[in-house]
C-alpha positions in Angstrom: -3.3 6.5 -4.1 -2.6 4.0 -1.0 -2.7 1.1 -2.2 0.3 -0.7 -4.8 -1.1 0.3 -8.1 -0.1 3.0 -10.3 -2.0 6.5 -11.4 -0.9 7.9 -14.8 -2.7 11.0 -16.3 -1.8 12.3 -19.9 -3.0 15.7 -20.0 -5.4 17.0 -17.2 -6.9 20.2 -17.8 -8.0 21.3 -14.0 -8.2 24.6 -12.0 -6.8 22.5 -9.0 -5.0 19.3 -8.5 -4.6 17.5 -5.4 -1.7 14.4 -5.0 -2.0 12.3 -1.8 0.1 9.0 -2.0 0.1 6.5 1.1 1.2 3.7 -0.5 3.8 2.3 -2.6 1.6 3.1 -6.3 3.4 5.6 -8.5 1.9 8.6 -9.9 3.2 9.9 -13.0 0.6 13.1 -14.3 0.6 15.2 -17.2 -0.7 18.3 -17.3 -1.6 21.0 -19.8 -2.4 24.7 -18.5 -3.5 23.6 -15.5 -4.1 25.7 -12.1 -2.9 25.2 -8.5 -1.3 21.8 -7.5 -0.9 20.3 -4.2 1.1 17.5 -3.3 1.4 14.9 -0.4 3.7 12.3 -0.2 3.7 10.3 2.6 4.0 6.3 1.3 7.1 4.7 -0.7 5.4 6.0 -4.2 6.9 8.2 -6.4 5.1 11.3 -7.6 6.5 12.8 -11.4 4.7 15.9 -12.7 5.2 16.8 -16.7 3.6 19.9 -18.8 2.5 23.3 -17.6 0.8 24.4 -14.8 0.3 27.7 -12.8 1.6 27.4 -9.8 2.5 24.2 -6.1 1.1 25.6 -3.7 1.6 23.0 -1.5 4.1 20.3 -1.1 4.3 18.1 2.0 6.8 14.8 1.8 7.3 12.7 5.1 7.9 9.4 3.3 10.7 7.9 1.1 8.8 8.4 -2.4 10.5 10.9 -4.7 9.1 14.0 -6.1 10.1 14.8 -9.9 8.9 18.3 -11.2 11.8 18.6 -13.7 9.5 18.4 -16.5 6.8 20.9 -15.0 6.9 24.5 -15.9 4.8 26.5 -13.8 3.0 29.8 -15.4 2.7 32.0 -11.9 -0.1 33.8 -13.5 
């Protein structure tokens, strides 16, 4: 996301998820079994992950948005 709007996914099924917010958008994702996440955060825009997923693998934040994984549990397998 870089621009103002928001992203909201209910349940995405992937092997690997990549976040990258410039902006000021929010991005609230739900996800259901899904593999590796990554996540950039380098705009205003707050990032909220929900459901399961295996594992972050990355997570780079440089700019005021929040990052919420309170809701996210991660599998490891």
């Amino acid at each position: 996301s870089s621009g103002s709007g928001d992203i909201e996914g209910k349940e995405i099924t992937a092997e690997s998820i990549a976040i990258k917010t410039t902006g000021s958008g929010d991005c609230y994702l739900g996800c259901k079994d899904s593999g590796n996440i990554s996540v950039q955060i380098s705009g205003s825009g707050d990032v909220k992950l929900r459901g399961t997923a295996r594992a972050l693998v990355n997570i780079s934040q440089s700019g005021s948005g929040d990052f919420d994984m309170s809701g996210l549990t991660l599998s490891g397998r």
